[in-house]
N, C-alpha and C positions, 0 to 999 in steps of 0.2 A: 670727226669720228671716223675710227677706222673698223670694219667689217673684212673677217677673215671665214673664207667659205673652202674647206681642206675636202678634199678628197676623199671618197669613201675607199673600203675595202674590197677587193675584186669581186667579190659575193654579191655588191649592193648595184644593182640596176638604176636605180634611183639618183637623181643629183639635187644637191639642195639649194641651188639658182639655175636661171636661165638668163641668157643674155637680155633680155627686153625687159627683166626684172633687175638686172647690175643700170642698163639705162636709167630707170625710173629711179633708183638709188643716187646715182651718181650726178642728176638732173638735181637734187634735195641736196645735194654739195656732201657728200656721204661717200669715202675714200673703200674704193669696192676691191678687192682682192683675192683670185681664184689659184689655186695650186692648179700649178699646169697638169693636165690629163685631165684635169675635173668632168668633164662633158661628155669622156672618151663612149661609156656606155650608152649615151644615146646620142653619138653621133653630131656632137657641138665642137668645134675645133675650140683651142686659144687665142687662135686668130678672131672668131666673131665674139667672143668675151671681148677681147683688146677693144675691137673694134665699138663695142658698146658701151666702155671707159672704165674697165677692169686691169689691174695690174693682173700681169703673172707671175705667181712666185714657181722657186723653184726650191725654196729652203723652208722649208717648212714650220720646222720649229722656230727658226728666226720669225718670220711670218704669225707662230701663236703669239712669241715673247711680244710682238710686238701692235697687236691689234687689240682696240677696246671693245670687240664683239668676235666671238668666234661662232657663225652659226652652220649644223651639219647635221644630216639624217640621224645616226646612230651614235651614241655614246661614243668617248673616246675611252681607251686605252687609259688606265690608272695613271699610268708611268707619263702619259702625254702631260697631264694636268700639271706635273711640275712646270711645263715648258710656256705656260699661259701668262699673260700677265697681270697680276697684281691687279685687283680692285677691279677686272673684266667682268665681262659676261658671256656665258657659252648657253648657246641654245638648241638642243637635240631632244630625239626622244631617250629619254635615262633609266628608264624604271627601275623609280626609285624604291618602291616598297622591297624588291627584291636588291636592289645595289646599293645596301648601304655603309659598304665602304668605301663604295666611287664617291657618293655624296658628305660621306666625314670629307675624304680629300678634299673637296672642292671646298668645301666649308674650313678645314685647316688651312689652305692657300689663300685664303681669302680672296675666290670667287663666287661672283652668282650664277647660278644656274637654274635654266630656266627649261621644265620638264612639259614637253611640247603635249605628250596625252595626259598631262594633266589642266592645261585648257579648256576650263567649263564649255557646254557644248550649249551655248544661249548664243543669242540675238546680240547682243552686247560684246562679245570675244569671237563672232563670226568668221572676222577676218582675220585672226588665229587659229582658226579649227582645221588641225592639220589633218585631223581624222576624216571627217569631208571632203575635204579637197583631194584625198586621194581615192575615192567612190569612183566607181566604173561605170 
């Protein structure tokens, strides 16, 4: 299995791995891949992703076509969803009640999407609850 983790847009602070978490993936035999800059905003090089057994890409789109998971803080871009591949799965926050032409797409392309505050907030999807985990 391959995991694709792109790059946010300059507005977003946020990165949606860290290196000690590509480790823990990549230890499960789980093909981990980060769009180089990824880290840039808090100060994680390429080099300690690498180091942790992350590929760099630098092609992005090749990169979506070619990963059976694409997971990232914020929705992509409509026009990206073409570039995904076939029978994937992308996991962001999407809100969906309000995106519901992002969500035909996805659903026309025939991916799954998986919309991260929509994760029940119980004991049972704990270790999904992205809304907690980012609590100060």
């Amino acid at each position: 299995m391959q995991i694709f983790f792109p790059k946010e847009k300059e507005s977003e602070n946020r990165v949606s791995i860290l290196p000690e978490t590509v480790k823990k993936l990549v230890e499960l035999g789980i093909s981990v891949e980060v769009e180089a800059s990824l880290g840039k905003t808090v100060h994680v090089s390429d080099d300690l992703y690498a180091s942790s057994g992350a590929s760099i890409s630098n092609d992005r789109n090749s990169s979506l076509s070619s990963s059976d998971v694409t997971c990232r803080i914020n929705k992509p871009e409509k026009e990206e969803i073409s570039f995904l591949k076939k029978n994937s799965i992308h996991i962001s926050f999407l809100d969906p009640f309000n995106e519901i032409k992002l969500v035909n797409e996805f659903a026309n392309s025939n991916i799954s999407a998986i919309s991260m505050e929509l994760i029940p907030r119980i004991t049972r999807a704990q270790k999904m609850d992205a809304l907690s985990s980012q609590a100060i």
